[in-house]
C-alpha positions in Angstrom: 32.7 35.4 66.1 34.0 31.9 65.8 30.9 30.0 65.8 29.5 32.4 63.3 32.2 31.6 61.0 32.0 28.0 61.4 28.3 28.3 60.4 28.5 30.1 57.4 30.5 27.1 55.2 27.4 25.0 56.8 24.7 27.6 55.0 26.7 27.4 51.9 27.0 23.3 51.4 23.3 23.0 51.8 22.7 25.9 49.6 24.1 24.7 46.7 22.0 21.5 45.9 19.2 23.3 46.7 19.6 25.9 44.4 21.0 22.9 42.0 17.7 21.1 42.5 16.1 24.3 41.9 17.4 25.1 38.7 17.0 21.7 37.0 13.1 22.0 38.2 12.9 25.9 36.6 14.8 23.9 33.2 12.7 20.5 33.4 9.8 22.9 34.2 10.5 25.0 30.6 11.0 22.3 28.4 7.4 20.4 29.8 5.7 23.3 29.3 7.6 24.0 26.0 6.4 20.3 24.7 3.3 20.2 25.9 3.0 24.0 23.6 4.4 22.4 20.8 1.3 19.5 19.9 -1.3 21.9 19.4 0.9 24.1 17.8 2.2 21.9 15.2 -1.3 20.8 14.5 -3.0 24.3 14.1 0.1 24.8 11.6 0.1 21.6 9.9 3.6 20.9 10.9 3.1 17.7 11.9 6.9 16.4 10.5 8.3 19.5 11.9 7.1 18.6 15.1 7.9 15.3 15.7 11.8 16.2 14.8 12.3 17.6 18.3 10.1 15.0 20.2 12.5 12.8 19.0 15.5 14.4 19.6 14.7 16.3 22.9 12.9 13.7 24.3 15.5 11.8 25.4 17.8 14.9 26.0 15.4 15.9 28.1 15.0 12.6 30.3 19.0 12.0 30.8 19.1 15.8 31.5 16.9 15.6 34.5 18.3 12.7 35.2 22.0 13.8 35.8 21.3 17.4 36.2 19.5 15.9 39.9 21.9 13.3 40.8 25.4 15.3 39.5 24.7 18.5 39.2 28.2 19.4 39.0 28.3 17.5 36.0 27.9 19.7 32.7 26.4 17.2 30.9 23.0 17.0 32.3 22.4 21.0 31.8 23.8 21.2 28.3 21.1 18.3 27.6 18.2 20.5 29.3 19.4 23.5 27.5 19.6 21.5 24.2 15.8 20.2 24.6 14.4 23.5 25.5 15.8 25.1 22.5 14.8 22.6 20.2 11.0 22.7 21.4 11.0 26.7 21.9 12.1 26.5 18.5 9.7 24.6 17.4 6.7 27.1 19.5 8.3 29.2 18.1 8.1 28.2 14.0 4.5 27.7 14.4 3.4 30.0 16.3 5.1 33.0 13.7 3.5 30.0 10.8 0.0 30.9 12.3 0.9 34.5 12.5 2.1 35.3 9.1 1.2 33.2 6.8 -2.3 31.6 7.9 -3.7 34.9 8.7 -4.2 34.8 12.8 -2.8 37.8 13.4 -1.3 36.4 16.8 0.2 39.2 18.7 4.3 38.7 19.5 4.9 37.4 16.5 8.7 38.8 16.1 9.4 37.0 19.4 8.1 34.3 18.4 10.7 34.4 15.0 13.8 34.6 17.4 12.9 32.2 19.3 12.5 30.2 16.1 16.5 31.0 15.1 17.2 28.7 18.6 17.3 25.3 17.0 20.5 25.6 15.5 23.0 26.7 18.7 20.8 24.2 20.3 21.8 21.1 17.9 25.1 22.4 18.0 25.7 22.1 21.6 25.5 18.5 21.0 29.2 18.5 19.9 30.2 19.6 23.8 28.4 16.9 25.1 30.3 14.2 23.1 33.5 16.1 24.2 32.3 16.3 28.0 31.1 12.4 28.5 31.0 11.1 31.0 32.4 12.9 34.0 32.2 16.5 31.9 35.9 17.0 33.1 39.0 17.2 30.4 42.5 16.4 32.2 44.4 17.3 29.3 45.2 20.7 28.2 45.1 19.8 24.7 41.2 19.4 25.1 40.8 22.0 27.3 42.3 24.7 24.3 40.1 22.6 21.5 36.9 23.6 23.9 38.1 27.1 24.1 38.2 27.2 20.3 34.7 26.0 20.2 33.3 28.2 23.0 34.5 30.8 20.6 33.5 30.0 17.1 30.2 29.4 18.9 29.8 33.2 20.7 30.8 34.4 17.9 28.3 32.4 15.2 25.7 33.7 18.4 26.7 37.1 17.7 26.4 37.2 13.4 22.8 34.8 13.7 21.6 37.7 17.1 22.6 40.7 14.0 21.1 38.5 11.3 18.0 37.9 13.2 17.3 41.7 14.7 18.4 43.0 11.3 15.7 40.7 9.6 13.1 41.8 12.4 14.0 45.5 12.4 12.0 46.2 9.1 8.7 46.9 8.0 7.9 43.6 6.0 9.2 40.4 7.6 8.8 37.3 5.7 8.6 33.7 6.8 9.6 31.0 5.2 6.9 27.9 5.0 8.6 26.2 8.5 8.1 29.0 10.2 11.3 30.7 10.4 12.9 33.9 8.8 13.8 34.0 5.1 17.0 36.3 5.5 18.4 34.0 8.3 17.7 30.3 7.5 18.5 30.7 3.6 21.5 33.2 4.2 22.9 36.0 1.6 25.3 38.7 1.7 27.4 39.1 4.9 25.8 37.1 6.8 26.5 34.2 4.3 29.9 34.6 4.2 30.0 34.3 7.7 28.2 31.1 7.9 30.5 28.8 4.8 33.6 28.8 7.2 31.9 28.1 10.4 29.7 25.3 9.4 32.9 23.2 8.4 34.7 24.7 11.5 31.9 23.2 13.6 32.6 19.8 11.6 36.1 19.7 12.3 35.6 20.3 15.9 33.2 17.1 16.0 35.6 14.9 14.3 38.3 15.6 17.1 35.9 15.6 20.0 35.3 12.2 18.2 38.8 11.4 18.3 39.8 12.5 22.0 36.9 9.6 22.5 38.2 7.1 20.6 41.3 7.7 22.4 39.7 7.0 25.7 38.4 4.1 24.5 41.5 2.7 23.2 43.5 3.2 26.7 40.6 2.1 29.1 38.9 -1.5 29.9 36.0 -2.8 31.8 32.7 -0.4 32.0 34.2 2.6 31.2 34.9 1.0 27.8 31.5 -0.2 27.0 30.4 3.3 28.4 32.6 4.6 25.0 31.5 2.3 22.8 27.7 3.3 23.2 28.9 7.3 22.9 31.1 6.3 20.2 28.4 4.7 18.2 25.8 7.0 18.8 27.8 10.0 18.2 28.7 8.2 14.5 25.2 8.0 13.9 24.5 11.7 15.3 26.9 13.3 12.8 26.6 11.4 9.9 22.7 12.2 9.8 23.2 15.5 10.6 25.1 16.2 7.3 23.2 14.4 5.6 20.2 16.8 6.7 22.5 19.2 6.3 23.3 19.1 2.7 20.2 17.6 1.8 18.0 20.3 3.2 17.9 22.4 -0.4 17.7 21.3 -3.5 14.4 20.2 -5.2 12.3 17.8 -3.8 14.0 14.5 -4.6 14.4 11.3 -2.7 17.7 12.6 -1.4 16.1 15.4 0.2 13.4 12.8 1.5 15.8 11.1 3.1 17.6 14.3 4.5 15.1 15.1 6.1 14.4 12.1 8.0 17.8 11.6 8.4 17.2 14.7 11.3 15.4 11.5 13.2 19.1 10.0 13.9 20.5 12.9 16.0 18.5 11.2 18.7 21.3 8.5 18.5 23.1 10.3 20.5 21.4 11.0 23.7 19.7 7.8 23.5 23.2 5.7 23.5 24.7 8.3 26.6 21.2 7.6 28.5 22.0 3.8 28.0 25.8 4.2 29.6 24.3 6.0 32.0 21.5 3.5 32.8 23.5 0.1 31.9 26.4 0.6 33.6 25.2 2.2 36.3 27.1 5.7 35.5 26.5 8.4 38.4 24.3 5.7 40.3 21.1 6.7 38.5 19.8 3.1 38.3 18.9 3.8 42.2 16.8 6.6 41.1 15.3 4.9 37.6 13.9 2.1 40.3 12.7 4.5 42.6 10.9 6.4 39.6 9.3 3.1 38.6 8.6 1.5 41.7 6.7 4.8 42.7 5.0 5.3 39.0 3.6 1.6 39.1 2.3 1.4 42.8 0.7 5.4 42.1 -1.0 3.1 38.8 -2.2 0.3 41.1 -3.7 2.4 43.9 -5.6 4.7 41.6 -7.1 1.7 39.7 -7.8 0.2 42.9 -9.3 3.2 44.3 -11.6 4.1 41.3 -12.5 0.4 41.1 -13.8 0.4 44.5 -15.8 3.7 44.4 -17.4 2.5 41.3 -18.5 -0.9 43.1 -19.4 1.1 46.2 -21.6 3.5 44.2 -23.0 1.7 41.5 -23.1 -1.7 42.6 -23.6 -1.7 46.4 -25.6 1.4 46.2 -23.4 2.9 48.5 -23.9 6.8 49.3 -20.5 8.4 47.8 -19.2 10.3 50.5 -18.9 7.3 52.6 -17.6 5.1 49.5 -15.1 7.7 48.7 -13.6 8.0 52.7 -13.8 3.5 52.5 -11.9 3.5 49.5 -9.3 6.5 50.8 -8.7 4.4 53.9 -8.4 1.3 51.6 -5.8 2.6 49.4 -3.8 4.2 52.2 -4.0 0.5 53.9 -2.2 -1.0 50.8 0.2 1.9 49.8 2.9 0.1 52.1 2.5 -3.4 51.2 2.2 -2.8 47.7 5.4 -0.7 47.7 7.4 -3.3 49.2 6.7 -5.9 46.7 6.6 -3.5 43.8 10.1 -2.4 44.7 11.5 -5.4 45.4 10.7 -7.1 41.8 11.8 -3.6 39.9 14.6 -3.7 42.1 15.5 -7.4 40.9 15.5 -6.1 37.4 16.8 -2.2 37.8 18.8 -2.3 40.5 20.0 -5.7 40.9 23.3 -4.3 42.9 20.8 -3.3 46.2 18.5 -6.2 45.7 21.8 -8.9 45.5 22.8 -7.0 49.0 19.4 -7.2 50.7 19.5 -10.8 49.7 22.8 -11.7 51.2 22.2 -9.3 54.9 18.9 -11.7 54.7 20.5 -14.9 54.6 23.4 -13.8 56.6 20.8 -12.5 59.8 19.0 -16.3 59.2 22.4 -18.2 59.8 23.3 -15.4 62.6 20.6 -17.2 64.7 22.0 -20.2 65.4 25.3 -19.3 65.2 27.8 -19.3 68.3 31.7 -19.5 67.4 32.7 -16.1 67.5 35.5 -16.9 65.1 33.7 -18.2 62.1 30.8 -15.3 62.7 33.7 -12.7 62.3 34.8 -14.7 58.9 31.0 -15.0 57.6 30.7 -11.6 58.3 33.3 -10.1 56.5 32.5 -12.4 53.5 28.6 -10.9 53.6 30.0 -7.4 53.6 33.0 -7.7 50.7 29.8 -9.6 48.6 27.0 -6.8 49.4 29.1 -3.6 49.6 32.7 -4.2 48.2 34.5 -2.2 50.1 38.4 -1.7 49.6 38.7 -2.2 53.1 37.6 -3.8 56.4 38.2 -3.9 59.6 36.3 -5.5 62.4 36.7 -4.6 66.0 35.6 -6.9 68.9 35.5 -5.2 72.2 36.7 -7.5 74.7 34.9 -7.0 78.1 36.3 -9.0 81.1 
């Protein structure tokens, strides 16, 4: 009995990055397949501007998502930036899909799907606000904060409630009719009910932003070092994020004027905001991602090199020597495989001299420190010169160091 219970905690711990790991694959998985939908969507339906919007935006939500959601997946952040970039390009599927359907004459069939899934963009824009609240840990010490998310977990349920009724009510009848984006008349130009529900939760949601704002400019104003540049890039991009968004916002009707022109390429600036977390995340070396960013483009650039290199010597084998191509092919398999671990190690050591200067600074100093270990034979200065190596490679807090003396 007891070494069953001692094994179940152990089946538990290594369940949970797995299923972590799992469910940011199932997410990154979505919003790939979601982008890759949306190009020849948006040029069937001639929604070329329409399209590029969320490339923008969930691009780079979609790249820190991953990103964090793999390496902290305890951290909220990374998830509410995968959620956020696969509603903005189901959205997007969505608007051109139900564009092709009912007004271009395609007669597609789940076109009413296709309309809700159109009605995501908004709670996914929206969810924005939370991430500027969360960064960078995604925890809230205070109480105060912790109420203010409350407030917004429930002005946002309950906006998801009225848009779910608007929606279904717009779907439920006979003649449906779509706007020229895409989406449903009744729901993105409002009227009756559902209009007086949206004029106090619009500002509500602006409030909100302003004090999520706030509690970071607090932050900034009490911290130093990293975790104050970290603020300064949120803070700036999260400036930039909301004042484009109302400017969007209240330019989006009207007649076509310059000031709706720029409105609507003011939408272009909510990518401020991931783009400015991604580069606290990457610059200062937030969650240790800059160890996986190497890895990413150490791997990407030696997969580059051995393809080219490969192709380059079946075509010379083939065409040139007049080789017969099974045997060029196996030559140039062998010859690639031969190189793979060379090539690696230089790639990664010059990306890691840009990226990750922090592991190649260490491998430096353990290299020079193993060179002067060779000749060196006072025991005394070897303990010094080896607890100066390891303060300057690993900066540890502490250090010990424990001679056995054997008579």
């Amino acid at each position: 009995m007891t070494g069953t219970a001692a094994a179940a905690p152990g089946r538990a711990g290594r369940a949970g990055p797995a299923s972590a790991a799992t469910w940011a694959a199932a997410l990154g998985g979505l919003v790939a397949v979601s982008a890759v939908a949306m190009i020849p969507l948006s040029v069937l339906s001639g929604q070329y501007f329409n399209g590029a919007v969320p490339l923008v935006i969930g691009g780079p939500c979609a790249v820190v998502g991953i990103l964090v959601a793999r390496r902290q997946p305890r951290n909220p952040i990374g998830w509410l930036f995968l959620v956020i970039a696969a509603c903005l390009f189901l959205a997007t599927d969505g608007g051109d899909y139900a564009l092709l359907t009912y007004r271009l004459g395609h007669h597609l069939p789940l076109g009413r799907l296709a309309l809700a899934l159109d009605e995501t963009w908004g709670p996914g824009i929206v969810l924005l606000l939370v991430v500027i609240l969360l960064f960078p840990d995604g925890a809230l010490p205070s109480r105060l904060w912790r109420w203010a998310l409350g407030v917004y977990c429930v002005v946002y349920a309950f906006w998801l409630a009225t848009l779910a009724v608007a929606t279904a009510e717009a779907l439920i009848g006979h003649s449906v009719h779509v706007n020229a984006n895409g989406g449903l008349v009744g729901v993105d130009n409002p009227a009756g009910w559902y209009e007086q529900v949206q004029s106090p939760v619009i500002p509500l949601f602006l409030a909100l932003s302003l004090c999520f704002i706030l509690r970071q400019v607090l932050s900034w104003w009490r911290s130093s070092g990293e975790r104050r540049q970290q603020l300064k890039w949120l803070a700036s991009g999260a400036v930039v994020a909301v004042v484009c968004a109302f400017l969007a916002g209240s330019a989006s009707s009207g007649p076509a004027t310059l000031l709706k022109v720029l409105g609507a390429f003011a939408w272009f600036g909510l990518a401020a905001l991931p783009v400015a977390i991604g580069v606290g995340i990457l610059k200062y070396r937030l969650y240790d991602i800059d160890r996986i960013v190497s890895r990413t483009l150490a791997y990407t650039i030696v997969t580059g090199l051995l393809v080219g290199v490969y192709a380059g010597l079946v075509l010379l084998a083939t065409h040139v020597l007049s080789f017969r191509t099974p045997v060029a092919v196996a030559a140039s398999t062998l010859a690639a495989a031969a190189l793979f671990s060379p090539v690696r190690g230089r790639v990664q050591r010059a990306v890691d001299r840009r990226f990750n200067r922090a592991r190649y600074d260490a491998d430096q100093t353990i290299a020079a420190f193993a060179a002067r270990l060779k000749d060196a034979v006072d025991l005394e200065s070897v303990e010094t010169d080896l607890a100066s190596v390891v303060h300057q490679a690993l900066e540890p807090t502490h250090l010990s160091v424990w001679i056995s003396q054997r008579g």
